[in-house]
Steps between C-alpha positions, in 0.01 A plus 500: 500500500471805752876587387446475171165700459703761757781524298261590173351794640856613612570476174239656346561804693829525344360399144168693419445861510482731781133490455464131626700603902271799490158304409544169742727577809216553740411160417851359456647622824253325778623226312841554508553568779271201634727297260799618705424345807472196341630182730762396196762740511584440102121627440519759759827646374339503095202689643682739638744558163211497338338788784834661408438528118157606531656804784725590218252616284241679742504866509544652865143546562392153422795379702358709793195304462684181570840603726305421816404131415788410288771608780339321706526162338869596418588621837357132612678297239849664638435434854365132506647348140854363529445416123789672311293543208203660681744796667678547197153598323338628831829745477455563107096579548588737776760668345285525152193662757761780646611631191140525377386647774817675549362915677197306690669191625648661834204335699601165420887534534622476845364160579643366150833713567547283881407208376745492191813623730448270739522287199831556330648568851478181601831253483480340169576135449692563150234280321434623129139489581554719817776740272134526231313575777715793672538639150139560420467630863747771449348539148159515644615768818658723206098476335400614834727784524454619181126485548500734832784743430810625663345656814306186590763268350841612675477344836494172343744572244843447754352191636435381088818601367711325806291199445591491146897551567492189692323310309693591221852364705301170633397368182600517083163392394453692151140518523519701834825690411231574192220619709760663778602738175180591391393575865796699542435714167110527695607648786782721349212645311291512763742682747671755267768710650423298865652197318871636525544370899513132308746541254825464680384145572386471166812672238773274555264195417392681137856580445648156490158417277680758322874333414605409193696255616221288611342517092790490311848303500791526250610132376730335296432302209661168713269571776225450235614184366526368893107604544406334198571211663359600803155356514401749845530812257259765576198520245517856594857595333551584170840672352544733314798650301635898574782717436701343812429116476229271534237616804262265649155629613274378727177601394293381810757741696392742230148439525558554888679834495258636276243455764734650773514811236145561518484517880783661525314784233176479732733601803639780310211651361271440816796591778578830288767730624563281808682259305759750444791334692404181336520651119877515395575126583126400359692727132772329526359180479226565216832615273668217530204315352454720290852508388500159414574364157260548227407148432451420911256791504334366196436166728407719804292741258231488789741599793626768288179638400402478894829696554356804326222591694697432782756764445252765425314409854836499673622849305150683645571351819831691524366814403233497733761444739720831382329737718593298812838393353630795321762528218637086560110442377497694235820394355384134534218560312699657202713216512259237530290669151812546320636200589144285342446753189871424395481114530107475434548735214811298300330174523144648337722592181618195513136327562293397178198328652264729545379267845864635635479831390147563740630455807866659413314811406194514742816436770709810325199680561383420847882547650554855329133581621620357856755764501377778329805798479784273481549499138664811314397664145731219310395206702158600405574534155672143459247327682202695268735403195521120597136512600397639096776287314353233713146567352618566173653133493181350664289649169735436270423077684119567431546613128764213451228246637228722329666418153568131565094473599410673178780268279368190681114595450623579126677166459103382628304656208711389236554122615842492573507429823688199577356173569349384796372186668095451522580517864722775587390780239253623729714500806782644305290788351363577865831491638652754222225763553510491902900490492449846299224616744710446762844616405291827359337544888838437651661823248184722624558420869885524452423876356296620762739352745773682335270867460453476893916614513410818307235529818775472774760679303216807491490451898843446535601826319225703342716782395750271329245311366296767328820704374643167359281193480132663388607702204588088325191364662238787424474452155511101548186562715338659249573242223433209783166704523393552157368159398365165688754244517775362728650861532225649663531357833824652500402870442223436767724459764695757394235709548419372826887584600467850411187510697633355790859725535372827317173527683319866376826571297374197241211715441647665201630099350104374564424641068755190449322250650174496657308475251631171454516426880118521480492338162658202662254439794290339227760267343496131516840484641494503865798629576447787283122560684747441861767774400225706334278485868830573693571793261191669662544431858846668444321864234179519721674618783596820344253751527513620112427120350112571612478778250674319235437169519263420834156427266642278252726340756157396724346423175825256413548336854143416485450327185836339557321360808194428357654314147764295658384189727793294587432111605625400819807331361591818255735706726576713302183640420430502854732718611432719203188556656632539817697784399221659271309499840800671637505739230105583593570602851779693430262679224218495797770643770697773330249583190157480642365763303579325165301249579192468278290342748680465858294331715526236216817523493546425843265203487690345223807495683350364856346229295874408387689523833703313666715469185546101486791472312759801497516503904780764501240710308217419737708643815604792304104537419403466830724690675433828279117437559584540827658768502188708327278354744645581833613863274375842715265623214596260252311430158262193628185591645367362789331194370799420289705515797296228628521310230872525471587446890234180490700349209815549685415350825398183299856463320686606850624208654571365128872533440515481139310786475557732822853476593599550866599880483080554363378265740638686807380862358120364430537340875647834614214707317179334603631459879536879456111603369329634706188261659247685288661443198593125508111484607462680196660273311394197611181589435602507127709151525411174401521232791769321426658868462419629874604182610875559355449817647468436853813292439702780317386747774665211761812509273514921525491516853778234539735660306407865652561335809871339356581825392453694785 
C-alpha cells in the first residue's frame, strides 16, 4: 500500500500541471523524504523516485527550501543501503537536485563529490547490478560538475575521467558504457578547452567506433543462401543491393557509431582549436561515410545527418586553430569545406524528400559559415544557384500537393469520392489531410533550410555575393514579400541576411522590406513573428533605424508580445516571443529615445527575462545587458543598473543562460566594486539576490587570484 500510494504522487508530479509541485511540496516533501527511510528498501527506493519527480519540477528557490533536508536523507540512503535500487534512485534524486540548483549548489558538493569517487574507484565485481550502479555514479558526478562549474569542478575531473577509462576496459555492460558516454559528453562540456589533456587516451577508441568495416560487409549471393540456413543469424543484419554487389549492414553497429559521432561532435565543438592535430584523420573518416553508397546512407540516414553538424564543428575548430598553425590550417580548412559542399551539394539535387533536404542544406550552410573566406565568386554563385533551384522545386512540391488537396476536396462536394468502409472513412479522411499538413510543413522547413545558404554564401563572400547572387534574389524578395503565404518566410530571412552582412549599408534596401518586417510581428505564423523579431535585433543597432522606424518598431514588438501567448508545449510560439523580447532590448539598448514610454519599456522586458526557450538568445540578451550596465556613462540610470545587475546575479550560475565566458566577467566585475558600491547595491537586492552575491564576489576573487 505505502508503494503504491508513493508511486501515485510520483506520478502525479509528472502528470498534472506545474501548478500542483508548486501548491503541495512543502507538504509532500517531509513526507518524502520520511518515506525514504523507510525499513523496505522497495518502498524506500519508490519514495525517493518519487522525491526525484517532484525535484524535477521545483524551481531553484523552492528547492533551496528543501536541499538541506532532502540531502540529507539521500546522503543517508547511499551510505547505509546496500539495496541496488535505493542507490540507483538516491544517485538519480541527487543528480536531478544539482542541476536544479546548479550556481548555488557549491555548499553541498564536496562531501557528495568524496563520497561518489570513493564509489566508482572501488574494484568492481563485474556484476550487472554493480556495472548499473557505477554508471549512474559517473552520471550523477557529471550532474555535480555541471552544477558547480569548471573552477570548482576540475580537480575532480582527472580522478572521474580515469575512473571511467577503466571501467570502460573492465566491463561491456551497455547500460554503463551508456551512462560512461553521456558522462563523458558532461564533462567535455563542462571542461571546454581543459578537456584536450584526455583525448589521446580517448581518439583511437572513437576511431575504430568509426570503421566501416565493422557496419558493413560485401557478400555473395551463396553466402546468403548458407545464412538462410543458419538459424544464429543476427536480427541486426539486413542486405541491401549497390552498384558493387550485395552489402550487408549491421544496423545495431550502425546504431552504435552514430552515438560515437555525437561524442565525437561534442569533443570537437567543446575542445575547439586544440583538437587540431586530431582533425585530418577525424575528415578522413567522416568522408568515407559519407562516401558511401546512396542506398547505405539512406539506411544510416541518422549517422549521416549526425555527420553534418559534425563537419561544420570540426571545420571551425581548424580555423580557430590557423593563427597558431599557419598556412597547413588554413589550407585544411579550404579543403575540408570544399571537400563537404561538393559531395553534400550533388546528393541534395539528387534528394526529393524534403526530410533529407533539411539537414543537407542547414549542413551546406553551417560548414561554409564554419569557414567563412574559403569560397571564391563562382563557388558562391553555384552554391546560391543550387540553394534557389532547390526552393523553386520545393514550391513547385507545395503547389503540386496544393492542387491534389483542392481536386480531392472537389471530388468531396460533388460525391465522387470513392467508397469507403463505415469503419475506415474517418481514419482515411484524417490520414489524407495530416499526410498533406505534414508533407506541406516538411517543404516550408526544407525552404528555410535551403535560404540559410544564401546567409553563409553572404558571409562567405559578400562582394561576390552582392555583384552576382542579390541582383536574382532582390526582386524575389520583394515578390516573396508582397503577399501572405508560404513565400513570405522566405523574403523575411532574406531580409534578415542583408541585415546581418550589410549592417548601415542595408539602410538604403530597408523601403523594400520593413514595412513588412513589422507587418509580420503580428502574423499567426510563428516563424514569420521569429524572423520578423530577429529582423530588429539585427536594424536597431544602427543609429538611423530610431528616426525611421524606432516608434512603430516599440509599438510592433510590444503588441507582438502582448497578442501572442504561446502554451507550454507550442515552441514555436515560445521562442517567437523570446526573440520579440530580444527585439525589445535591442530597441531599449541602442534606441532609447524612440521609446514611447521607457521605463515601461524596460519593465516589460524584465518581466520576460530569462528567455525560457531560445537559450542561445537568452546569453546573447544577457551578455549585452551587461555590457550597458557595467558601461562608463552608459544609457541606464542608476536604479536600472540595479535592476539589471540583480537579474543577472540570479541567472549566473545557470548555464543555459550565462555561458562561462559571462560568468567569469560578472565574477570579475563585482569582486572589482568598490565596498561602497556593492553596499550600495545590496541595499537595492532582493535576498536571495545578495546571497548569490556574496558567492559571485567569492568566485571574482578566485579567479583574480588564478590570474595573477
Amino acid at each position: 500500500v505505502r508503494h503504491a500510494a508513493l508511486f501515485a504522487l510520483g506520478q502525479m508530479c509528472h502528470d498534472l500541471d506545474a501548478s500542483f509541485p508548486e501548491r503541495w511540496h512543502a507538504r509532500m516533501v517531509p513526507v518524502l523524504v520520511q518515506a525514504a527511510r523507510d525499513p523496505v528498501s522497495r518502498v524506500s527506493a519508490k519514495a525517493i523516485s518519487s522525491l526525484e519527480a517532484l525535484i524535477g519540477e521545483l524551481d531553484e528557490q523552492a528547492l533551496s527550501e528543501h536541499a538541506s533536508t532532502m540531502l540529507s536523507a539521500l546522503l543517508d540512503r547511499l551510505t547505509a543501503s546496500t539495496h541496488s535500487g535505493v542507490l540507483v534512485t538516491s544517485m538519480e534524486a541527487i543528480g536531478a537536485l544539482a542541476v536544479g540548483l546548479e550556481g548555488s549548489f557549491k555548499e553541498y558538493y564536496e562531501q557528495l563529490m568524496r563520497l561518489l569517487l570513493a564509489f566508482v574507484s572501488k574494484p568492481s565485481g563485474g556484476s550487472s547490478a554493480e556495472s548499473r550502479l557505477r554508471g549512474k555514479a559517473f552520471e550523477c558526478i557529471s550532474l555535480l560538475g555541471f552544477a558547480v562549474g569548471k573552477q570548482t569542478f576540475a580537480p575532480a575531473a582527472r580522478e572521474t575521467m580515469s575512473a571511467m577509462l577503466a571501467a570502460g576496459k573492465t566491463s561491456a555492460d551497455e547500460f554503463q558504457t551508456d551512462c560512461i558516454r553521456e558522462a563523458m559528453e558532461r564533462l567535455c562540456k563542462i571542461l571546454g578547452t581543459d578537456f584536450a589533456p584526455f583525448l589521446p587516451a580517448l581518439m583511437p577508441g572513437i576511431l575504430e567506433g568509426l570503421r566501416l568495416d565493422h557496419v558493413l560487409k560485401q557478400v555473395s549471393e551463396e553466402e546468403l543462401d548458407a545464412d538462410a540456413n543458419n538459424t544464429t543469424e543476427n536480427d541486426d543484419d539486413m542486405v541491401l543491393p549497390t552498384e558493387d554487389g550485395l552489402v550487408r549492414v549491421n544496423t545495431g553497429k550502425m546504431t552504435e557509431m552514430l552515438s560515437v559521432v555525437q561524442l565525437l561532435n561534442v569533443f570537437i565543438r567543446e575542445v575547439g582549436a586544440n583538437f587540431y592535430d586530431y582533425a585530418r584523420p577525424v575528415g578522413e573518416a567522416l568522408a568515407r561515410i559519407l562516401g558511401c553508397a546512396d542506398s547505405l546512407l539512406t539506411v544510416a540516414s541518422q549517422v549521416r545527418d549526425a555527420i553534418y553538424p559534425c563537419w561544420a564543428d570540426l571545420v571551425l575548430a581548424v580555423s580557430k586553430a590557423v593563427p597558431k598553425h599557419g598556412q597547413a590550417a588554413q589550407q585544411l580548412v579550404g579543403t575540408l569545406v570544399c571537400q563537404f559542399v561538393d559531395k553534400v551539394g550533388a546528393d541534395l539535387c539528387k534528394a526529393e524528400d524534403p526530410e533529407d533536404l533539411v539537414p543537407m542544406a542547414t549542413g551546406i550552410s553551417s560548414v561554409v559559415n564554419a569557414g567563412e573566406n574559403c569560397l571564391d565568386g563562382a563557388q558562391v554563385q553555384k552554391i546560391s544557384s543550387l540553394a534557389l533551384e532547390e526552393i523553386m522545386k520545393s514550391l513547385q512540391r507545395e503547389a503540386a500537393l496544393e492542387e491534389a488537396d483542392r481536386q480531392h476536396q472537389a471530388l468531396g462536394s460533388a460525391g465522387d469520392m470513392p467508397q469507403l468502409d463505415d469503419d475506415d472513412d474517418d481514419d482515411e479522411a484524417i490520414d489524407i489531410e495530416g499526410m498533406g499538413d505534414m508533407e506541406e510543413t516538411d517543404e516550408k522547413e526544407a525552404r528555410v533550410a535551403l535560404c540559410s545558404i544564401f546567409g553563409a554564401c553572404f558571409k562567405a563572400s559578400p562582394e561576390a555575393f552582392v555583384a552576382q547572387s542579390l541582383p536574382t534574389l532582390q526582386p524575389l524578395m520583394q515578390q516573396w514579400l508582397s503577399k501572405p503565404g508560404p513565400c513570405r518566410a522566405l523574403g523575411l530571412h532574406l531580409a534578415c541576411d542583408l541585415l546581418e552582412h550589410l549592417g548601415d549599408r542595408a539602410a538604403g534596401a530597408w523601403p523594400m522590406f520593413m514595412e513588412q518586417v513589422l507587418e509580420a510581428l503580428q502574423s499567426k505564423d510563428a516563424e514569420e513573428r521569429n524572423t520578423a523579431a530577429y529582423a530588429i535585433v539585427l536594424a536597431a543597432q544602427v543609429p538611423q533605424f530610431g528616426s525611421a522606424y524606432g516608434s512603430r518598431a516599440y509599438h510592433a514588438v510590444g503588441s507582438s508580445l502582448q497578442n501572442f501567448k504561446a502554451k507550454k508545449t507550442d515552441l514555436d510560439g515560445r521562442r517567437a516571443a523570446d526573440n520579440a523580447a530580444a527585439a525589445l532590448c535591442q530597441l531599449c539598448l541602442s534606441q532609447p529615445e524612440a521609446s514611447p514610454d521607457l521605463a515601461r519599456s524596460w519593465e516589460a522586458l524584465l518581466e520576460r527575462l530569462p528567455l525560457k526557450t531560445d537559450l542561445e538568445e537568452s546569453v546573447k540578451v544577457n551578455r549585452k545587458l551587461f555590457a550597458e550596465a557595467v558601461k562608463p556613462n552608459g544609457k541606464m540610470d542608476n536604479a536600472l543598473v540595479a535592476k539589471v545587475l540583480g537579474y543577472l546575479t540570479e541567472v549566473y550560475g545557470r548555464s543555459e543562460h550565462c555561458d562561462e565566458e559571462l560568468q567569469r566577467d560578472i565574477s570579475i566585475a563585482f569582486a572589482s566594486l568598490p565596498q561602497g558600491t556593492v553596499e550600495s547595491l545590496m541595499a537595492q537586492f532582493s535576498t536571495k539576490q545578495q546571497k548569490k552575491v556574496k558567492s559571485i564576489v567569492e568566485d571574482g576573487r578566485a579567479r583574480g587570484a588564478g590570474q595573477a
